[in-house]
C-alpha positions as CSV (number, residue, x, y, z in Angstrom):
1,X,-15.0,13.3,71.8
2,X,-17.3,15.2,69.2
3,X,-21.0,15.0,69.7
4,X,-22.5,14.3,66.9
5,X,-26.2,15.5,66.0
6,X,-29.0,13.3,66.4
7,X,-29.6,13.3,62.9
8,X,-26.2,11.7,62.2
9,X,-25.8,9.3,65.1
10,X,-29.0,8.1,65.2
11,X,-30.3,7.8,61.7
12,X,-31.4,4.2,62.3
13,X,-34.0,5.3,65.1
14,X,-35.4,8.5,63.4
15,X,-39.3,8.1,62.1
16,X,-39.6,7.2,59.1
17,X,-41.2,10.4,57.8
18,X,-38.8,13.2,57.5
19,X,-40.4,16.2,59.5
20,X,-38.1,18.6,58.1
21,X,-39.0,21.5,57.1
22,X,-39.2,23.2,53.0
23,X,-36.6,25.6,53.4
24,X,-34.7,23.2,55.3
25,X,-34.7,21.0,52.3
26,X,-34.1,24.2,50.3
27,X,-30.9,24.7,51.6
28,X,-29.7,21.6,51.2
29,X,-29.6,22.8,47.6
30,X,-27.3,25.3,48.4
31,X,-28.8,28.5,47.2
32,X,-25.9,30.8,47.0
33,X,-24.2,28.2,45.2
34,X,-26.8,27.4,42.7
35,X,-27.3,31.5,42.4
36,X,-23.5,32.0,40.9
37,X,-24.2,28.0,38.6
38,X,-27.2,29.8,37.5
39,X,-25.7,32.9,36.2
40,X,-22.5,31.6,34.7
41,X,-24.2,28.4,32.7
42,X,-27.0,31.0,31.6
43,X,-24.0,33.6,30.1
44,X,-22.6,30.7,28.6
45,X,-26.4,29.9,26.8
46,X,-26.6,33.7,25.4
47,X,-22.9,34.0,24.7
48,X,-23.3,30.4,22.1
49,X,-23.9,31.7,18.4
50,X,-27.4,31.4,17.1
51,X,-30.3,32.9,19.4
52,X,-31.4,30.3,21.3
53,X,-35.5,30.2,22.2
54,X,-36.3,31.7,25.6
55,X,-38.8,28.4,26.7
56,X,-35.8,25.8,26.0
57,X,-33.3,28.1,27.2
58,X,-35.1,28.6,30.3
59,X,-35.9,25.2,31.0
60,X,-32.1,23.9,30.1
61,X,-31.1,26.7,33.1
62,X,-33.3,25.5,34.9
63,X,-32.2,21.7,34.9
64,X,-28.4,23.3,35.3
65,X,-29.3,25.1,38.6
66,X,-31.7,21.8,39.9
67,X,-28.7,19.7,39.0
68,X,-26.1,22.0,41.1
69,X,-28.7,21.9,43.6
70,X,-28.7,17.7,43.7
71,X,-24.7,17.7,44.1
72,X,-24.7,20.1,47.1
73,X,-27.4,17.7,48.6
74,X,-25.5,15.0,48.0
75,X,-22.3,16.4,48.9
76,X,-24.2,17.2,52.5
77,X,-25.6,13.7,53.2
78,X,-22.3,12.5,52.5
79,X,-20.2,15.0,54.3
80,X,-22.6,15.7,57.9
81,X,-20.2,14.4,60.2
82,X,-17.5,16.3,58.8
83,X,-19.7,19.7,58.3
84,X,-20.7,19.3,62.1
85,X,-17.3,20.1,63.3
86,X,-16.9,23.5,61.5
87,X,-18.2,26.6,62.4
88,X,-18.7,27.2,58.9
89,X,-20.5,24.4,58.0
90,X,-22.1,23.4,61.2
91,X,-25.9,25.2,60.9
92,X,-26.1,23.4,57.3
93,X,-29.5,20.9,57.6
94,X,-27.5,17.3,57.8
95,X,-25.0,18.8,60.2
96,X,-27.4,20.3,62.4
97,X,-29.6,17.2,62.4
98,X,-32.4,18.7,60.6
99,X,-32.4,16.5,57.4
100,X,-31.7,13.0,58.1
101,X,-28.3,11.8,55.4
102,X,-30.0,9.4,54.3
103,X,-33.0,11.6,52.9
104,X,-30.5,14.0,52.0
105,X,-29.1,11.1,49.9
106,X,-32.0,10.1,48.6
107,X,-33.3,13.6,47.7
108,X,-29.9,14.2,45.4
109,X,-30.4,11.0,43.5
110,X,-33.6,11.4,42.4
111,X,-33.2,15.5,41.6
112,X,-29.7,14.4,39.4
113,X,-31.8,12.0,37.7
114,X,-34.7,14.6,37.1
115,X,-32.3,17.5,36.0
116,X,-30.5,15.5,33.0
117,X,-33.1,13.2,31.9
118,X,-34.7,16.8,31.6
119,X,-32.3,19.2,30.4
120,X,-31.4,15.7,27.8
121,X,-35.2,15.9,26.4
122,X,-35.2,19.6,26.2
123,X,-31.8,20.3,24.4
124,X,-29.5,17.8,23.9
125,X,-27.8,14.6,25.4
126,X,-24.3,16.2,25.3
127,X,-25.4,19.0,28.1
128,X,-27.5,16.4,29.6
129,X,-23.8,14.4,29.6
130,X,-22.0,17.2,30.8
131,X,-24.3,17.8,34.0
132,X,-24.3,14.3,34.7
133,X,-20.4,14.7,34.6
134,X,-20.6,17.6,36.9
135,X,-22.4,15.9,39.4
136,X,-20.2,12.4,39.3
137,X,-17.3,14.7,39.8
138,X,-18.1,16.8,42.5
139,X,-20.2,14.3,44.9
140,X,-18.1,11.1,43.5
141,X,-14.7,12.7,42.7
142,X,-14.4,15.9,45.0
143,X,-16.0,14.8,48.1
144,X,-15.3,11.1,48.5
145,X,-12.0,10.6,47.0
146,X,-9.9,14.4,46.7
147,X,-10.9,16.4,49.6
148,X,-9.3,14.3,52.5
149,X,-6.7,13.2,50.4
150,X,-4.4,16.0,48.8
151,X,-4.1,19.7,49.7
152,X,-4.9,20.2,45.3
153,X,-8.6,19.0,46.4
154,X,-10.0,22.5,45.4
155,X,-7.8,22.7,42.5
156,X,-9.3,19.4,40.3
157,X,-12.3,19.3,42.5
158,X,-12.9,23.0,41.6
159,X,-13.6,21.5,37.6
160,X,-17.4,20.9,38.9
161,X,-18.3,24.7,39.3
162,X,-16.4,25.3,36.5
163,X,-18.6,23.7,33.6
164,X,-22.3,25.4,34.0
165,X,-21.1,27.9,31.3
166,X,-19.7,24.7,28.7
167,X,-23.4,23.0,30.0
168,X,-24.9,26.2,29.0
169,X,-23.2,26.6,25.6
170,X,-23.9,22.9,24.9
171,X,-27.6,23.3,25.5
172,X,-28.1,26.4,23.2
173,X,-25.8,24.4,19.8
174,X,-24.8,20.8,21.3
175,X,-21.5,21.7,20.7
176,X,-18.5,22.5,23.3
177,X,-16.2,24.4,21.3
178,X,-12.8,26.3,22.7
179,X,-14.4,29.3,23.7
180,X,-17.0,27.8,26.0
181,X,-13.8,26.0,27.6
182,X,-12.4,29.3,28.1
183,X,-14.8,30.4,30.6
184,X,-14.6,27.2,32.1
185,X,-10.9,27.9,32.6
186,X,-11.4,31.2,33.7
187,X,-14.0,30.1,36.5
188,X,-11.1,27.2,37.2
189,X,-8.6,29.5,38.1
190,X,-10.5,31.5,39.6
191,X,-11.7,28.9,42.5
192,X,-8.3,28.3,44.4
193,X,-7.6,32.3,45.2
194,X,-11.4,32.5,46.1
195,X,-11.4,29.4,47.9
196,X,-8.1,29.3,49.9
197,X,-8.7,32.9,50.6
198,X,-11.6,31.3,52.9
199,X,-9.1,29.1,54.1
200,X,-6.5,31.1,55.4
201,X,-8.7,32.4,57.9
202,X,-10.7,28.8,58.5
203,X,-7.8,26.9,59.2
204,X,-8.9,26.1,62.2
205,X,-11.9,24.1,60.9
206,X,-10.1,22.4,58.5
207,X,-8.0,21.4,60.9
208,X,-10.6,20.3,63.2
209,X,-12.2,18.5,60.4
210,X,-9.2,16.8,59.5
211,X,-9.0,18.3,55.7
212,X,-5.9,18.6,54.6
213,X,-6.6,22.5,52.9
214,X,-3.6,24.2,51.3
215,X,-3.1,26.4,54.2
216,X,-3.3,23.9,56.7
217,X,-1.3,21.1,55.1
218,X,1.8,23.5,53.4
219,X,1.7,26.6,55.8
220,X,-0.3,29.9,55.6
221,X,3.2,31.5,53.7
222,X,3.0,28.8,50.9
223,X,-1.1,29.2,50.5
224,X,-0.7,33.2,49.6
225,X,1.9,32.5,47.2
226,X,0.1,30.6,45.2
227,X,-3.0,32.6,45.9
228,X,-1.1,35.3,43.8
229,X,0.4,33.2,41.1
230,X,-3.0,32.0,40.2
231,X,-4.9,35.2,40.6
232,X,-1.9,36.4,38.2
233,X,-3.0,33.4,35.5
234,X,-6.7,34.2,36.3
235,X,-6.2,37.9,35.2
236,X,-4.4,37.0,32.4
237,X,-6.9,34.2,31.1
238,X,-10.4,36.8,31.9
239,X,-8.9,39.3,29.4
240,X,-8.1,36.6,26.1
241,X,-12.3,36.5,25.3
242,X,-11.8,40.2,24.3
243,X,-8.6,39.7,22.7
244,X,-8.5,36.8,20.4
245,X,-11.3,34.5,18.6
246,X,-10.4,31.3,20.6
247,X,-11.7,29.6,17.0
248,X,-14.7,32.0,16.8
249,X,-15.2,33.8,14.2
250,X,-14.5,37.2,15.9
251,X,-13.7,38.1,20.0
252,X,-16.5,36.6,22.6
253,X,-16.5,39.5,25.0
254,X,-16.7,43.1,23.8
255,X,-15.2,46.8,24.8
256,X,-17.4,46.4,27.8
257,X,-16.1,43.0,29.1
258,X,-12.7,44.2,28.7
259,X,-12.9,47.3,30.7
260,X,-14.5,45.0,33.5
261,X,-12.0,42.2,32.8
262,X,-9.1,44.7,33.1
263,X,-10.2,47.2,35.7
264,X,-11.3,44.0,37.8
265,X,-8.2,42.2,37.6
266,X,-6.0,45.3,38.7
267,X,-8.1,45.6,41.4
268,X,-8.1,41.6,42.2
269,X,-4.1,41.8,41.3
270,X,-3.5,44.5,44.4
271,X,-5.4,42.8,46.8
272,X,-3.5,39.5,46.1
273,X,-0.2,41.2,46.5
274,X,-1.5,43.2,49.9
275,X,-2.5,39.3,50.9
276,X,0.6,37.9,49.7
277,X,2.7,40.5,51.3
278,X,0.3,39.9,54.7
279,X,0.4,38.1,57.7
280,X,-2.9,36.5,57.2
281,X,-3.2,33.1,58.5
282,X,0.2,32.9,60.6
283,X,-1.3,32.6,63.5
284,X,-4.8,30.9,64.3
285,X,-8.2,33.0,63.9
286,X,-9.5,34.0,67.1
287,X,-13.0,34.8,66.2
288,X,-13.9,30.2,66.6
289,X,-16.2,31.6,69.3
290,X,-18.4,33.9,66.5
291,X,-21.4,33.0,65.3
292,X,-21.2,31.0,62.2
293,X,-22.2,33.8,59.5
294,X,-20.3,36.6,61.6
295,X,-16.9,35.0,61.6
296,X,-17.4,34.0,58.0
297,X,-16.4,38.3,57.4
298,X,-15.5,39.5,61.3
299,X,-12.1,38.1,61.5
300,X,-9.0,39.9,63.2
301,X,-6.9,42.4,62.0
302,X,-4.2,39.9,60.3
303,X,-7.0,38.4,58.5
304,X,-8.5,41.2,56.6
305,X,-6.6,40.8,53.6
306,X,-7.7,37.2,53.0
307,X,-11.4,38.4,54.0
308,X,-10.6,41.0,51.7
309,X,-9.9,39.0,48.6
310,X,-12.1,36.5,49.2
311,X,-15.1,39.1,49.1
312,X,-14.0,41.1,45.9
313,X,-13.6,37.8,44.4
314,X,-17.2,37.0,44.2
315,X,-17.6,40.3,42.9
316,X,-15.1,40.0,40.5
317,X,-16.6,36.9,38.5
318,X,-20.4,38.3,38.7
319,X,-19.1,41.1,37.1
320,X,-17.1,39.7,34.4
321,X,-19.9,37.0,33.4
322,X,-22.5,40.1,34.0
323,X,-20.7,42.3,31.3
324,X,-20.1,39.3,29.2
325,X,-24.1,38.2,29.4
326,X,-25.3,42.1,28.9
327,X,-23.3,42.3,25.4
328,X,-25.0,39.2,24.2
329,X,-28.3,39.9,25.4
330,X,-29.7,42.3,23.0
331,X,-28.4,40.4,19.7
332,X,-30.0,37.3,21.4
333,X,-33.3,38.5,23.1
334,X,-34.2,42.0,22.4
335,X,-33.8,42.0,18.6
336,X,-34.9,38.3,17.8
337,X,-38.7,38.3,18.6
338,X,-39.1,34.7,17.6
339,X,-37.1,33.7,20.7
340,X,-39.6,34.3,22.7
């Protein structure tokens, strides 16, 4: 039988004073999460029409990225017994006992409420709405109910990281128009290459875990397949902003975002076929004896190509939101001196 930390077995004999430490409850937040929230839902403020004030704008990102942060705390309290039996996951502060769940808990609620009774005062109850969505879903929906039960969890449950850009848009106009839903599809598709990427190489924790991810509940073969036919969508979708309106008035992303949007997705394109055409995930990873953050990139030979993908992909969307958040930038900030 699993041992679980003392944190999670013992909750009811802890003190009642947390002694954990700040950047213990920092990462509860899940920085590197937050850092990619942060940078899509602020592309999607600059990319709105109009030229939204720098103070409101700010605040509104900031209530976004505090309201990401609340969901991956809650998602940890609720998920430390499962988070304990992954390599992956097993150093996070609930798993490894440093954060009781029940603070954990506690420390999501009251940071959801902050963020969009916030972000509702500062722009408008629609964002406010939408990031109070984004947190039901992913803490409610994704954890609780999808993620144990269907190998799609990443698919629907993938909705929540897709709507900081449509919060973002909503804050800057208190509208949500098609072409903030755009980028919400593009970061939609985007999450099942870049997640089951992960996976074919993580099986074994899944496994472990007893969550039923594409790889391990229709074979490694079925899980590239459909890594490729949705990279080929995703490609396909991150060139339309430079192509077409989408209702606007004129294209959302300019020469510059659809030189990145089509150089990118070549490049994203080959290394889904070179995964497809792989043997990666066949046969179990080896490297279950690595250190956590190691085997997270130091996987065998077979492997690469999901490791492969998986990297580029995070590259891939910083750089289509960065090109995307540069052209909009100067109409929006350097040339309007009453936004600041």
């Amino acid at each position: 039988m699993t041992q679980l930390p003392p944190a999670l077995a013992e909750d009811a004999a802890a003190p009642a004073l947390s002694t954990a430490r700040p950047e213990e409850w920092f990462q509860l937040l899940k920085p590197r999460v937050m850092s990619l929230v942060v940078f899509t839902a602020l592309t999607g403020l600059f990319a709105a029409p109009g030229d939204p004030r720098l103070f409101e704008g700010l605040i509104a990102v900031l209530c976004i990225a505090v309201g990401a942060g609340a969901a991956g705390a809650l998602n940890m309290a609720l998920e430390g017994e499962t988070d304990a039996l992954m390599r992956r996951t097993r150093g996070r502060p609930v798993a490894s006992g440093k954060v009781r769940s029940a603070d954990a808990l506690t420390f999501g609620v009251i940071l959801s409420l902050f963020s969009v009774t916030l972000l509702g005062m500062n722009s408008n109850w629609m964002a406010a709405g939408l990031l109070a969505l984004t947190i039901v879903y992913y803490a409610g929906l994704y954890t609780l109910v999808l993620k144990r039960r269907t190998p799609q969890n990443i698919v629907i449950g993938g909705a929540a990281g897709a709507f900081p850009p449509v919060i973002g848009w909503a804050a800057a106009t208190g509208d949500a128009p098609l072409q903030a839903w755009w980028l919400f599809l593009i970061i939609f598709l985007w999450t099942p290459p870049h997640s089951w990427a992960l996976a074919l190489y993580s099986t074994g924790d899944y496994a472990r875990a007893g969550i039923p991810m594409m790889p391990v509940a229709r074979g490694a073969q079925s899980t590239r397949l459909q890594i490729l036919l949705y990279s080929l969508a995703l490609v396909v979708a991150a060139v339309v902003p430079a192509l077409h309106p989408l209702g606007g008035t004129e294209p959302l992303g300019g020469t510059g975002y659809l030189a990145v949007s089509i150089g990118g997705g070549a490049l994203f394109l080959l290394l889904a076929v070179r995964l497809w055409r792989s043997r990666a995930g066949d046969a179990p990873d080896k490297a279950e004896a690595v250190g956590r953050e190691a085997a997270l990139y130091d996987v065998r030979a077979e492997a690469k190509p999901a490791r492969n993908l998986f990297a580029f992909s995070i590259l891939y969307l910083s750089a289509l939101f960065a090109a995307l958040l540069i052209e909009h930038l100067p109409a929006s900030v350097v040339e309007c001196p009453s936004c600041v």
